[in-house]
C-alpha positions as CSV (number, residue, x, y, z in Angstrom):
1,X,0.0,0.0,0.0
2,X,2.6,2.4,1.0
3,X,4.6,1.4,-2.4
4,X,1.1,2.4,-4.5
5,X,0.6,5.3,-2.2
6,X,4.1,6.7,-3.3
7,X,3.8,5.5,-7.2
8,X,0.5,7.9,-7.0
9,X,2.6,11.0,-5.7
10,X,5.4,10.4,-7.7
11,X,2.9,10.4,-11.0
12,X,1.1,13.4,-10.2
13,X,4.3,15.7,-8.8
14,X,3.9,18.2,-11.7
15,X,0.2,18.7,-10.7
16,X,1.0,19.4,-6.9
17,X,3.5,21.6,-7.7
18,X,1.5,23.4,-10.0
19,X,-1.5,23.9,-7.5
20,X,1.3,24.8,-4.7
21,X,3.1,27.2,-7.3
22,X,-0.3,28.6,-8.0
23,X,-1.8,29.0,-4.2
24,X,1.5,30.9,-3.8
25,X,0.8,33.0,-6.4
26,X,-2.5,33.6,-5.5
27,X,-1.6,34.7,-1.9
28,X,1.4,36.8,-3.3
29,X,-1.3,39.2,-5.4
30,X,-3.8,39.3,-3.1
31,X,-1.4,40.2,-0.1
32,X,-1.1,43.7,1.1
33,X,1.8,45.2,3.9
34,X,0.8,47.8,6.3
35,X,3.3,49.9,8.6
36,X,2.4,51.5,11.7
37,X,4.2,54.6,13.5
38,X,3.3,55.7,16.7
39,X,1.8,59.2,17.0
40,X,2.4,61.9,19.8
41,X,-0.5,62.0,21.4
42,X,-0.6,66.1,20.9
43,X,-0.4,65.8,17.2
44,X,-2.6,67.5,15.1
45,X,-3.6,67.5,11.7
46,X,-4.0,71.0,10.1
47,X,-3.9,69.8,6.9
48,X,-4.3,67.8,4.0
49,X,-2.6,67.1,1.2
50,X,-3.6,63.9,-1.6
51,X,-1.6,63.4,-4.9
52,X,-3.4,61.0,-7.1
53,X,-0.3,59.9,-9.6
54,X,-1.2,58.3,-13.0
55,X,1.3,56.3,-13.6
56,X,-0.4,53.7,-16.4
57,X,0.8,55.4,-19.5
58,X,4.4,55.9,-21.0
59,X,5.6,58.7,-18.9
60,X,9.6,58.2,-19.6
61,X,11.8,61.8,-20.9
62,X,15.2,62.4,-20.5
63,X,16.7,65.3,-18.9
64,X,19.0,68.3,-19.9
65,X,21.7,65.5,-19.5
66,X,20.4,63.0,-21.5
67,X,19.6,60.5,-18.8
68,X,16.1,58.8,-19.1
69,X,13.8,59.1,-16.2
70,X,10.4,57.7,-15.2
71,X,7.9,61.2,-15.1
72,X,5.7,59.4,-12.3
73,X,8.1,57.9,-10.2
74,X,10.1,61.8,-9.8
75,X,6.6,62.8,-9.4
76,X,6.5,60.4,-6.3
77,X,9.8,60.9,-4.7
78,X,8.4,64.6,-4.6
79,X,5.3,63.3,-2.7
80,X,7.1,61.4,0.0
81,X,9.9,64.3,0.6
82,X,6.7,66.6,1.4
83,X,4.9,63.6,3.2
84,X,8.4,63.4,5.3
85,X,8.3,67.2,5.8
86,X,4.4,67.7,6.6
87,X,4.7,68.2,10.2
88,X,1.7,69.5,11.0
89,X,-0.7,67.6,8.6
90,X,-1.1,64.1,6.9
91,X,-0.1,63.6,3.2
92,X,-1.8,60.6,0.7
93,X,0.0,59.1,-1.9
94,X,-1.6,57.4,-4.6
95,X,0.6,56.1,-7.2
96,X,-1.6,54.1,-10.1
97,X,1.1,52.1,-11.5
98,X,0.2,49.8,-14.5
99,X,-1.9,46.6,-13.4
100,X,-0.5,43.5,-13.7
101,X,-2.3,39.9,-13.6
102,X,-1.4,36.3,-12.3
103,X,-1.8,33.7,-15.2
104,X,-3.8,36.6,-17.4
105,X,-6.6,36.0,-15.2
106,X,-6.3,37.3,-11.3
107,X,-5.5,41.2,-10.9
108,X,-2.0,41.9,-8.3
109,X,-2.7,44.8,-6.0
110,X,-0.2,47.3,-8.2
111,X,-0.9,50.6,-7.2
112,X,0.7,52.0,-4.4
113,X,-0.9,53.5,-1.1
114,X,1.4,56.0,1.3
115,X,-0.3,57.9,4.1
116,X,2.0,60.3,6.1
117,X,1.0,62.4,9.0
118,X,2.9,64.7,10.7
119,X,6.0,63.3,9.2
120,X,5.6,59.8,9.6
121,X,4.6,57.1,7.6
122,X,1.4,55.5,9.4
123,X,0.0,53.5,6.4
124,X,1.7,52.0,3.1
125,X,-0.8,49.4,1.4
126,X,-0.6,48.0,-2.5
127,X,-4.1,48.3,-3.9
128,X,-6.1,47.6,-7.1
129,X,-8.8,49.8,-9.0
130,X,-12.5,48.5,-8.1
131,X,-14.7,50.4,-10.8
132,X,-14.3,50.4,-15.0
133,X,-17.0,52.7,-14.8
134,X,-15.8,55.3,-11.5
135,X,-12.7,57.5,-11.1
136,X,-11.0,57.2,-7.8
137,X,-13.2,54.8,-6.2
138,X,-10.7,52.5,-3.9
139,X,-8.6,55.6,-3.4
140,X,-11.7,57.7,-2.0
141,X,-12.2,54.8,0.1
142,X,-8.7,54.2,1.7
143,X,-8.4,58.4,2.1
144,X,-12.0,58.1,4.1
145,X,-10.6,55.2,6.0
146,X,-7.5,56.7,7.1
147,X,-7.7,60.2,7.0
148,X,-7.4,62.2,10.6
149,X,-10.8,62.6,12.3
150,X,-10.5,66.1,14.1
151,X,-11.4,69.1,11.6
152,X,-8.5,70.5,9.2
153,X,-7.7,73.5,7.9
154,X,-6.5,73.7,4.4
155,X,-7.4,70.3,1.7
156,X,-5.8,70.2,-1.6
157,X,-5.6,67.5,-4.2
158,X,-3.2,67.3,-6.6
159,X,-3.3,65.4,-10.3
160,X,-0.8,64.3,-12.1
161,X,-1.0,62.9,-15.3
162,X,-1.9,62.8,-19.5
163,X,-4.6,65.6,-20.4
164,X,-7.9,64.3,-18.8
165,X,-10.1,64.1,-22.5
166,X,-13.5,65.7,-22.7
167,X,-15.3,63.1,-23.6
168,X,-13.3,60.2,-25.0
169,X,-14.7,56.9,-23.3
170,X,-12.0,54.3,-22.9
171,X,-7.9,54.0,-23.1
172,X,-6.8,56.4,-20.8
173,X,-5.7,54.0,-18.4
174,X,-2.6,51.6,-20.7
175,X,-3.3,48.4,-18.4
176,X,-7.2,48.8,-18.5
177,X,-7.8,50.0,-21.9
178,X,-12.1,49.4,-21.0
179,X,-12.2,52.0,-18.4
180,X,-14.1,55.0,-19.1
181,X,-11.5,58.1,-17.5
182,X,-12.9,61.7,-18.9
183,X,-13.7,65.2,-17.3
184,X,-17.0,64.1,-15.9
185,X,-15.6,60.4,-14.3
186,X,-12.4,62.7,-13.0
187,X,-14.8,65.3,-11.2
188,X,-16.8,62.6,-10.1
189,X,-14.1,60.7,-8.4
190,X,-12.8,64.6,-6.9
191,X,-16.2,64.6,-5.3
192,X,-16.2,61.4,-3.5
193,X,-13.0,62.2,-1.5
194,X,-15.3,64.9,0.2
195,X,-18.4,65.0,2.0
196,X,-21.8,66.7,0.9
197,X,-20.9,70.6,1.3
198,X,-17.9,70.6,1.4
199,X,-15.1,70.9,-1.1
200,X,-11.2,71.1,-1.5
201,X,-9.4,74.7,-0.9
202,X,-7.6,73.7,-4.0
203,X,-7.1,71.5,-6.9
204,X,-3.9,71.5,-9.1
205,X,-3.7,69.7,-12.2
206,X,-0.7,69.1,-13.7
207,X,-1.7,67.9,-17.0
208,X,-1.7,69.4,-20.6
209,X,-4.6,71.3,-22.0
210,X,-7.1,70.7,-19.0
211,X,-7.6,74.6,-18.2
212,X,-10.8,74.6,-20.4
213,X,-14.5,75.7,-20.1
214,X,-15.4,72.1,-20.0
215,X,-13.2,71.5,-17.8
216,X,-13.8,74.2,-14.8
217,X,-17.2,74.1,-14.8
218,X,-17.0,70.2,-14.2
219,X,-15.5,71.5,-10.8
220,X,-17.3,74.0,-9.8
221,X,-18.5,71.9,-6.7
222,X,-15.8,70.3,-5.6
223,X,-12.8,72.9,-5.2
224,X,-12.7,76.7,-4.5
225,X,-9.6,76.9,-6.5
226,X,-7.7,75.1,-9.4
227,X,-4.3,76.0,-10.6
228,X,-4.5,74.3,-14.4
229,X,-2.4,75.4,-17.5
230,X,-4.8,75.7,-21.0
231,X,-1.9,74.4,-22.9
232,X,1.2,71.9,-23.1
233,X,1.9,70.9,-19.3
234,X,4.6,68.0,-18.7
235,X,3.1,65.5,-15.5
236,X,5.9,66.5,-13.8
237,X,6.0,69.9,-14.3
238,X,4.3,71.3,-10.8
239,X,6.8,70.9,-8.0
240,X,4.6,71.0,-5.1
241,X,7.0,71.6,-2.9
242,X,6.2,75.2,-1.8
243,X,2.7,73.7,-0.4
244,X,5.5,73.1,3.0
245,X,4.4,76.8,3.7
246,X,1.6,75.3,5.6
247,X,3.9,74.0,8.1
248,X,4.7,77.6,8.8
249,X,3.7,79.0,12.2
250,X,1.3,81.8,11.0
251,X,-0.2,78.9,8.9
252,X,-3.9,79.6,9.8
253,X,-3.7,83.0,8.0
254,X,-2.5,81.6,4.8
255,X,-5.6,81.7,2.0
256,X,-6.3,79.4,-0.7
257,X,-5.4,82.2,-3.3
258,X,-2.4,82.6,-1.9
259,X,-1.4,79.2,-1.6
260,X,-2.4,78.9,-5.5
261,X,-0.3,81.8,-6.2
262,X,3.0,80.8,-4.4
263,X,2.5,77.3,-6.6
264,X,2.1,79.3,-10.0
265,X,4.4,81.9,-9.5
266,X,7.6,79.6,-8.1
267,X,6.7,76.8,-10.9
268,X,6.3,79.2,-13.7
269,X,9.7,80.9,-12.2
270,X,11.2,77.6,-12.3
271,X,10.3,76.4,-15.5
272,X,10.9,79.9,-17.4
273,X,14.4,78.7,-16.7
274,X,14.7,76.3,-19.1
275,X,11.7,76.1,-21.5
276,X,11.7,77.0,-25.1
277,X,8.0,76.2,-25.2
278,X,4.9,78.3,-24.2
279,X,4.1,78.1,-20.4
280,X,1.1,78.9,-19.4
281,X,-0.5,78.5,-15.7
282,X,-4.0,79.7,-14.3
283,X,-5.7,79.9,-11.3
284,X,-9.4,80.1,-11.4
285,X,-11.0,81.2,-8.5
286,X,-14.6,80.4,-8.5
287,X,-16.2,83.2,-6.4
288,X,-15.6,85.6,-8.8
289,X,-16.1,83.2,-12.2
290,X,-19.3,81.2,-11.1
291,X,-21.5,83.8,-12.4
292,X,-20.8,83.5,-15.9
293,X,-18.7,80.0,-16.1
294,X,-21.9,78.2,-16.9
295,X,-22.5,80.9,-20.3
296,X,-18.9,80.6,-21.1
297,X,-18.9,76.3,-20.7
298,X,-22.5,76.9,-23.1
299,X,-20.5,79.0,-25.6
300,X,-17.5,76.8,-26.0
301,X,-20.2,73.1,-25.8
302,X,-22.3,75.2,-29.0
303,X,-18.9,75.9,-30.7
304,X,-18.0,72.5,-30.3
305,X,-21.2,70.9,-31.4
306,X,-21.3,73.5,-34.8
307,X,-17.7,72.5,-35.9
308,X,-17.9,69.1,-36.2
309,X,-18.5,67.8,-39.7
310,X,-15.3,66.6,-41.2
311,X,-12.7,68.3,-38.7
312,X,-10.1,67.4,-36.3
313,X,-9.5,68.7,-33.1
314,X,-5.9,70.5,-32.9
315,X,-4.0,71.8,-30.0
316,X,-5.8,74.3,-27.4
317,X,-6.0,77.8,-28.6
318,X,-6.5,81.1,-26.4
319,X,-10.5,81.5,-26.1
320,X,-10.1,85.3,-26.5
321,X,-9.3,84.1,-30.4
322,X,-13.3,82.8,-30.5
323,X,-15.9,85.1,-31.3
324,X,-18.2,84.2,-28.5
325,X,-15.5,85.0,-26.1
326,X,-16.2,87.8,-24.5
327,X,-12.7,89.7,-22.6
328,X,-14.6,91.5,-21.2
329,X,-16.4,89.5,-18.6
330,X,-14.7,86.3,-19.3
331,X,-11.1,87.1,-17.7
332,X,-12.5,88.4,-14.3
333,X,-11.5,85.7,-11.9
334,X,-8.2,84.6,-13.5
335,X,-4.4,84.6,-12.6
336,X,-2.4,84.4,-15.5
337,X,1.3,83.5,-15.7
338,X,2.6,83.4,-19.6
339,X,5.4,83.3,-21.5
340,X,5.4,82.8,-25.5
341,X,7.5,80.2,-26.7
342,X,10.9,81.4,-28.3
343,X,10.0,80.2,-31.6
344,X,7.3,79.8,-34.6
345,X,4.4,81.7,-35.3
346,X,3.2,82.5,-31.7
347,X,6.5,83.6,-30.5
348,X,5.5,87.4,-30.2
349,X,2.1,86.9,-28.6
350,X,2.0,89.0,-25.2
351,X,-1.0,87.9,-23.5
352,X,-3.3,84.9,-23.1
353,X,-6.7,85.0,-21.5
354,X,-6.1,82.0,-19.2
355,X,-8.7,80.2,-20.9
356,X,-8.1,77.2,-23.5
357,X,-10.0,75.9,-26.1
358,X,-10.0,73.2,-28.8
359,X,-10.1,74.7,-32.3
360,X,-11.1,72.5,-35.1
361,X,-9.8,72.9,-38.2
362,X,-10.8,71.0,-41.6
363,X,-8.8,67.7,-42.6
């Protein structure tokens, strides 16, 4: 019996190790690691900061020295230096990294999870989406699970990423090329970090071409602020480091506008430094644009809808160009930060209205 018993195993080896090699695979995706730091029990959290980083797209340039470098990953090292240095409020990190499956069939937690308050690092967790259909689903959830309980002062969310597309359906995402990700998903998913009446202090997004009509008036209830450039943007280009003023001691009189400003005017410094191209930053600030944002979003969804036909969309042009854009009302509201770029046919352009819009021209 024993000498059967053993024939048996021997014969089916490469099955048992498949089913142990796949049980361990199984366990490996699903698996998540958590760290815990111990908190001063007279911390407090007058803050918060959350950087959603898209990182499931080709993001790699090369600097001025030729080396080639991963736009998301500088992007993150950013994140956890301010996390580190956020003494006085808690910092969220989510890093959407491409997702990988086991055997083409069962999703690996990917994306990356980092909560830091007050300087430490409480919660690190690997994570995957939970909705084809819904932006920022799992990482509302973990930011509602975690975040500090006592009220905060300032909340800001920060985007990094490709231009978020009007209304293009699918293939935003590289590794889930079925998932709907456009301006009304992306506002969507801003509002579910927050409850019912309230809203961010400020959004930034650092993405190309998202500082449209369209684009602001999707907002409009979930931020009081959004620093957004209307044209070319690299991911990487908005060095968030100067939102550290908040750790400050006369932090509780420092305003949204002013936070927006010190972003824009040390990026835009920084970046004058070394660009060629245009560069272009706004901040909208919706008490003074929400009485005419909603005829301006009309205006540019009629212009749209007219110029169709047998025409491609082109790179964002200054609204003030369009005839139903009207300077006059239309720029009230808006910070502007511009420099033309030092070549072609736009190079001696002085202004720009801080608004962007798709112009279509004919094929």
């Amino acid at each position: 019996m024993l000498r059967f018993f053993l024939f048996l195993l021997f014969m089916n080896r490469i099955d048992l190790l498949f089913c142990v090699f796949l049980l361990f695979m199984l366990i490996a995706g699903c698996r998540t690691s958590q760290t815990a730091a111990p908190l001063s029990a007279s911390a407090s959290v007058e803050y918060s900061i959350i950087y959603v980083i898209h990182g499931d797209a080709n993001y790699r340039f090369h600097d001025e020295n030729g080396t080639s470098l991963q736009a998301d990953e500088e992007v993150l090292n950013d994140a956890k230096n301010v996390g580190r240095k956020a003494t006085n409020g808690e910092v969220f990190i989510f890093h959407q990294k491409p997702e990988r499956k086991i055997l083409w069939l069962f999703p690996k937690k990917d994306r990356q999870f980092l909560h830091y308050r007050n300087g430490a690092l409480v919660n690190s967790q690997s994570y995957s989406p939970q909705s084809e259909q819904q932006s920022f689903v799992k990482e509302s959830d973990l930011y509602r699970k975690y975040t500090a309980k006592q009220s905060r002062g300032k909340n800001v969310l920060l985007y990094y990423g490709h231009q978020i597309p009007d209304s293009e359906e699918i293939g935003y995402h590289k590794s889930r090329p079925n998932a709907v990700f456009n301006t009304t998903t992306f506002a969507n998913g801003l509002e579910s970090f927050i409850d019912e009446e309230q809203s961010f202090d400020l959004t930034v997004l650092s993405t190309c071409n998202n500082g449209t009509p369209a684009m602001i008036h999707a907002l409009r209830s979930a931020t009081k602020y959004v620093l957004a450039s209307p044209q070319n943007l690299h991911l990487s280009h908005i060095d968030s480091q100067p939102l550290l003023e908040l750790n400050r001691p006369n932090r509780q009189e420092i305003r949204s506008a002013q936070l927006a400003r010190q972003l824009a005017e040390k990026n835009y410094d920084r970046l004058s430094g070394f660009l060629q191209t245009v560069i272009t930053l706004s901040i909208y600030d919706y008490d003074s644009i929400q009485g005419y944002l909603p005829g301006l979003n009309n205006a540019y969804q009629n212009y749209l809808a007219d110029n169709t036909g047998n025409s491609l969309l082109t790179e964002n042009t200054d609204c003030a160009s369009f005839s139903f854009f009207d300077a006059s009302r239309y720029k009230k509201g808006i910070q502007v930060w511009f420099k033309p770029p030092a070549f072609g046919t736009k190079k001696n352009n002085s202004t720009y209205s801080g608004w962007g819009c798709r112009k279509k021209d004919p094929e």
